[in-house]
N, C-alpha and C positions, 0 to 999 in steps of 0.2 A: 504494500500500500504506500502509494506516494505521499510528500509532505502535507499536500492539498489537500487532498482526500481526508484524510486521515483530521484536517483542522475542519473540514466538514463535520464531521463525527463526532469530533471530541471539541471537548468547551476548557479552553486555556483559563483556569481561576484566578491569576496570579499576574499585576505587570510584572513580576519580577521572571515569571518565563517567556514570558512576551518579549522580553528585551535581551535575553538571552540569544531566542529566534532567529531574532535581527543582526545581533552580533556576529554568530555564526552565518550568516547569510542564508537563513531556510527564508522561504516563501512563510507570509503568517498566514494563520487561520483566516478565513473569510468571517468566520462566523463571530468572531471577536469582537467586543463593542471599540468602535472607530477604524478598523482593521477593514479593508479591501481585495485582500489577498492577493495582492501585486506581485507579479514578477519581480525578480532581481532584475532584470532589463529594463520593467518600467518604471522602478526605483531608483535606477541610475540615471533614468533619460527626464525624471522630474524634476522641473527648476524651478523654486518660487520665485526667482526674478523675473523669468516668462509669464508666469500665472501672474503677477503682478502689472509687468507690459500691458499685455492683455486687456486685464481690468483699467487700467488707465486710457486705453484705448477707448476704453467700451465707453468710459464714464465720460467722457469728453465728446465722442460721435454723439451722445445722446444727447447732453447739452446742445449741440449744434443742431438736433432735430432730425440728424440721418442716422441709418441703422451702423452701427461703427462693427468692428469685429469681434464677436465671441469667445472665450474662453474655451480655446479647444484644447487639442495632444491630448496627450496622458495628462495633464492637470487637469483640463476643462473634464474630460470624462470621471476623475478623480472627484472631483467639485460636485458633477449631478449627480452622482452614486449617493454621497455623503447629503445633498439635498433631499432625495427621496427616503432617506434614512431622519432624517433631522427636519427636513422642512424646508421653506425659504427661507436664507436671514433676513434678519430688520434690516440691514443697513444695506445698500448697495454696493458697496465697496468690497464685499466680505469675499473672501476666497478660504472656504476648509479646505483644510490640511490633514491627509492620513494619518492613523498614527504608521502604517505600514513608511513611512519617510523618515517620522519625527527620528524612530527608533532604528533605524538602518545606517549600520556605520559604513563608512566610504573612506579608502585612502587616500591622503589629500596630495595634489597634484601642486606644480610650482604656479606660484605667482608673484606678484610687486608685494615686497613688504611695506606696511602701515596700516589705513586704516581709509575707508569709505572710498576715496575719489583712487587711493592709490591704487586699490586693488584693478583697475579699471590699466591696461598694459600687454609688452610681451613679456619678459624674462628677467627680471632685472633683482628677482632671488625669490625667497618663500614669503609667504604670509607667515607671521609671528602671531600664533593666538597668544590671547592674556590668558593670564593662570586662573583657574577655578578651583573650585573647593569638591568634591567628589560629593554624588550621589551615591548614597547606603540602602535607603529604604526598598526601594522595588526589589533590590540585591535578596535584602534581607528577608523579603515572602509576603511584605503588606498584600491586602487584597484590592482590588480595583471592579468598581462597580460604575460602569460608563452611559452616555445616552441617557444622560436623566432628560428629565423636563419640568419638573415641579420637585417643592420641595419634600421631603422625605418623613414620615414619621412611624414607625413602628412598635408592637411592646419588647420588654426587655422583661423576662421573669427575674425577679430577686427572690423570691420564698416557694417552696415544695411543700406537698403534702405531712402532713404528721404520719405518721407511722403508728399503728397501735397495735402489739405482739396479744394472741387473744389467749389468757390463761384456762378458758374454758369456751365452749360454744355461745356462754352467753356474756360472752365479752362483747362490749358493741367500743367501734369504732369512735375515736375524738374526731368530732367534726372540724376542718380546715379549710381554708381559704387559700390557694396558692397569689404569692403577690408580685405586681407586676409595675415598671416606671415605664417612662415614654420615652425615647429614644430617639433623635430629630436631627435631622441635616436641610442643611438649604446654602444658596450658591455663596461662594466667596469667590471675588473674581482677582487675578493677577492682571495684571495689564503691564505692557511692554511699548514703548514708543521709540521707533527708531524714522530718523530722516533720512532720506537719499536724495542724489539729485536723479535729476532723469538720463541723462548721459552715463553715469552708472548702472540702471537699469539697462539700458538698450546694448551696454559696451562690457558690463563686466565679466572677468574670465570664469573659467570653471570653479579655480578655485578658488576665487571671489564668492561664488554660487556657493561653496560647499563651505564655506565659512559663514555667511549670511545665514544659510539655513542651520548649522550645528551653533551658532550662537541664539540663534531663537529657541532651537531643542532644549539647549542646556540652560536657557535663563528659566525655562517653562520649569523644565524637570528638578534644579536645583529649588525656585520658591515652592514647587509641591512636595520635595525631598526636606527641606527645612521647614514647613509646616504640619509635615506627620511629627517631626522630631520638636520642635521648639515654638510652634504655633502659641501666640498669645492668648488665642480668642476674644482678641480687642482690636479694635482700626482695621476693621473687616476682614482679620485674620483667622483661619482656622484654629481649634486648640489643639494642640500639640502634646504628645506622651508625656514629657518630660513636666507640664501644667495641667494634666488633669489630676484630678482630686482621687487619690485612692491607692496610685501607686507606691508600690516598696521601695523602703530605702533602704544603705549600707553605708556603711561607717567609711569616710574614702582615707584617711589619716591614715601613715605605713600602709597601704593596701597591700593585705598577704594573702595567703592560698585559703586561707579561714575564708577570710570576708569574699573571694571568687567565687568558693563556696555558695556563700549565705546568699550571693543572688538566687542562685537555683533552687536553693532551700527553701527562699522566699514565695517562688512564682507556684513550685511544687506545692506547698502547703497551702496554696491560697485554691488547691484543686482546677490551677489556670493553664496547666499545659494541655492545648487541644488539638498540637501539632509539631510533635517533638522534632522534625526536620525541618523546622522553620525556627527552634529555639536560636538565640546569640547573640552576641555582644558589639555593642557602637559605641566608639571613645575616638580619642584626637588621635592623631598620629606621635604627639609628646605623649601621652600615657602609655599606648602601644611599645615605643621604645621603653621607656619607665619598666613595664612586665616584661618587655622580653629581656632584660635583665635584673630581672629578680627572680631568685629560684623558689622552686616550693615549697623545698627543706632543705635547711641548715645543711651547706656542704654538699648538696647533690648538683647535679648538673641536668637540671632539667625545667626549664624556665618558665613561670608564668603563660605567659603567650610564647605561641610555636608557629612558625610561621614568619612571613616579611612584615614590617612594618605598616605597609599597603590592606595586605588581609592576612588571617591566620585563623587561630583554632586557640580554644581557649575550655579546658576540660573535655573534651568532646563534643564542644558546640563549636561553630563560627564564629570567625570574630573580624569587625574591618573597623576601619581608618577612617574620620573627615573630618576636615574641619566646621564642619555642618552643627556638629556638637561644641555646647560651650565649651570654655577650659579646662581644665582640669574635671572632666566630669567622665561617667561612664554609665549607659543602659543595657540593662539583660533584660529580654521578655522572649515571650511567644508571638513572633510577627505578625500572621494569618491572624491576628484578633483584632488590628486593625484594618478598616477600611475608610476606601480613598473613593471618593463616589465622588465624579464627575458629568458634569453637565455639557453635554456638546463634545466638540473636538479642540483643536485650536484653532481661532480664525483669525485668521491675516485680513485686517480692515486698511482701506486703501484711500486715503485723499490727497490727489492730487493736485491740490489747490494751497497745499499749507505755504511754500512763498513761491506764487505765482507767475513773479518779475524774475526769480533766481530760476525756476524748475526744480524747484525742491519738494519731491513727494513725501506725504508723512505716510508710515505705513505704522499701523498698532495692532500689537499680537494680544489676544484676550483668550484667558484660560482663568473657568469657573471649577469651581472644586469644593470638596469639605471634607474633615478629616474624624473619623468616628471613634474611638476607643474603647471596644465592647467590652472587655474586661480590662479594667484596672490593674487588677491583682496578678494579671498577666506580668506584670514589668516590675522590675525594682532600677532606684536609679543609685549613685554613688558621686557625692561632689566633693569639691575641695581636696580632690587625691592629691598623697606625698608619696 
C-alpha cells in the first residue's frame, strides 16, 4: 500500500507526525485537516510569491473594472481545494496556504545575501537566515484539532461513580452523581505583517521564495510552539502549560536524579499518563548541558541527560532543547493531553495599496488557534534550576 493510500485510510492524530511526513518527504494524508495530499513535485513547484502576483493582479484588474487574471498552477488549484473545504474568505486579498507547504522542508539553493530587495539577483553568495529558537511541541506529540469554525465547548468529567462492595444481597447501592466542568476554546489569532515591494515579487529568486515562505512557516509555528509552552492567556494569548492552574512542581535547586525522578512520580501518581510514548522533557539548551554533566550517582559515569544537547533521553523518556522555555526552567508531562485546535489554515492576506507611490505591497499572515490543557496533572514543571 502506497503512502497515499494508506493516508486515505488512516487518520494522522498528531502535528507532531505530520511534520515528521514532510521532513522525510512522504506525500501527506489527504485526509488530514489542512492537508491536500500534494505531491512532492507540487510542493516544490508552489510559490507564494506567485500566489501573491497573482492576487495582486487580480485585485487591481478588478478595481479597473476588467476581468484581471486568476489565481491559477498549483497554488490557485491549492487555494479552491482549501475554499471548498473552509468557505470563501472575508477578505479578498486572502490566499490559503497548505499545511502540505507550511511543513515540507526544501534545500535551500544560492542566493544574494540580506534581506527583502537583496534577495531579488544572480549569484553574489547565500541568503543568511536569522537565528530562531527551535520548535519542541509538535516534536513532543501535542495533538492538533484543525478546521474549526466556531468556538468550542465541551464537558470535562472530574468525579466517578461511588462504589459500594454489597456485604449481603440486601446491601443497596450509595447513590452518586458523577461531576462534570466545561471545557472551552475559541480563536486566538497571531498575525504576521510583512512589506514587499513589487519588483521583489515579480523578480525574486528561488531562494528568495524558499526563505519568504520558511520564514512565514517558522514565525507561525514558533508563536503556536510558544503558546502550548508559555501562553499567558492575557492580550489575546492562549494559556500555556507552564500557566495553567494545576500543574506539578519540582524543587529545581542542585537538580539530581531524585528530583528527574519526582517528575514522573508526579504525573504517575496524578493517574495522568494516557500515553507513555509521548511522555518527556523540555528545558533550554543551558540546562540540557547542566545534566549532561551531572551524573546520577556519586562517581559513576552515566549522566543525567544522554544524548546531544539539541535532543536526548532522559530516564527512558525524550528529552529536547529551546529556547522557547524560560531560563533556567524544565517540563515533564504527557504531550497527547494537550491540544492545539485550530481555526482555518494560514492565510496570506494581500494589499497592494499599503505605499502606492513606492509599490510597496503589504502582505499579513493570520493564524487562529487555542491551546487546551486536559489534564493538569499531566505535567510537572521545575524552575530556578542550579
Amino acid at each position: 500500500m502506497d503512502l497515499l493510500t494508506r493516508g486515505k485510510i488512516e487518520r494522522i492524530g498528531t502535528l507532531a507526525r505530520d511534520v515528521e511526513r514532510g521532513l522525510a518527504g512522504e506525500d501527506a494524508p489527504i485526509d488530514a485537516d489542512g492537508y491536500l495530499g500534494l505531491s512532492r513535485r507540487d510542493i516544490e513547484k508552489y510559490s507564494m510569491l506567485k500566489a501573491i502576483g497573482w492576487k495582486v493582479a487580480e485585485i487591481t484588474k478588478r478595481l479597473h473594472g476588467s476581468s484581471g487574471p486568476n489565481l491559477d498552477g498549483v497554488e490557485g488549484e491549492c487555494h479552491k481545494a482549501l475554499v471548498k473545504k473552509r468557505g470563501e474568505p472575508v477578505h479578498q486579498g486572502t490566499i490559503y496556504v497548505p499545511a502540505d507547504v507550511l511543513y515540507h522542508q526544501r534545500d535551500l539553493t544560492a542566493a544574494n545575501a540580506g534581506s527583502g530587495g537583496y534577495t531579488v539577483g544572480t549569484s553574489i553568495g547565500s541568503f543568511i537566515e536569522m537565528v530562531k529558537n527551535k520548535s519542541v511541541t509538535a516534536a513532543m506529540g501535542v495533538q492538533r484539532v484543525g478546521n474549526q469554525r466556531e468556538s468550542l465547548a465541551w464537558a470535562k468529567q472530574t468525579g466517578g461513580p461511588v462504589i459500594t462492595w454489597q456485604a449481603n444481597e440486601a446491601t443497596q447501592a450509595a447513590e452518586s452523581t458523577p461531576t462534570f466542568v466545561q471545557a472551552t476554546a475559541s480563536p486566538k489569532t497571531a498575525i504576521a505583517l510583512h512589506d514587499l515591494s513589487r519588483q521583489s515579487v515579480l523578480n525574486i529568486s528561488p531562494a528568495g521564495e524558499q526563505l519568504f515562505r520558511g520564514g512565514l512557516a517558522d514565525g507561525v509555528a514558533l508563536a503556536g510552539d510558544q503558546a502550548v509552552l508559555v501562553g499567558t492567556g492575557a492580550s489575546g494569548q492562549p494559556l500555556g502549560i507552564v500557566n495553567t492552574a494545576g500543574i506539578g512542581s519540582v524543587t529545581g535547586t542542585s537538580m539530581d536524579y531524585a528530583d528527574i525522578v519526582e517528575f514522573q512520580t508526579d504525573v504517575s501518581d496524578g493517574n495522568a499518563v494516557l500515553n507513555p510514548s509521548t511522555l518527556g522533557y523540555v528545558t533550554t539548551p543551558t540546562i540540557a548541558a547542566l545534566l549532561k554533566s551531572r551524573q546520577r550517582f556519586t562517581g559513576s559515569d552515566s549522566a543525567l541527560w544522554k544524548g546531544s544537547v539539541h535532543e536526548g533521553e532522559i530516564e527512558g523518556c525524550r528529552a529536547m532543547s529551546s529556547k522557547q522555555m524560560p531560563t533556567a526552567t524544565m517540563l515533564f508531562g504527557d504531550w497527547s493531553t494537550v491540544i492545539v485546535v485550530e481555526w482555518g489554515v494560514l492565510a496570506i492576506e494581500v494589499n497592494p495599496f499599503t505605499d502606492f507611490k513606492a509599490g510597496i505591497i503589504g502582505i499579513r499572515a493570520v493564524w487562529s488557534l487555542d491551546v487546551i490543557v486536559t489534564h493538569p496533572g499531566a505535567f510537572s514543571l521545575a524552575t530556578s534550576i542550579t
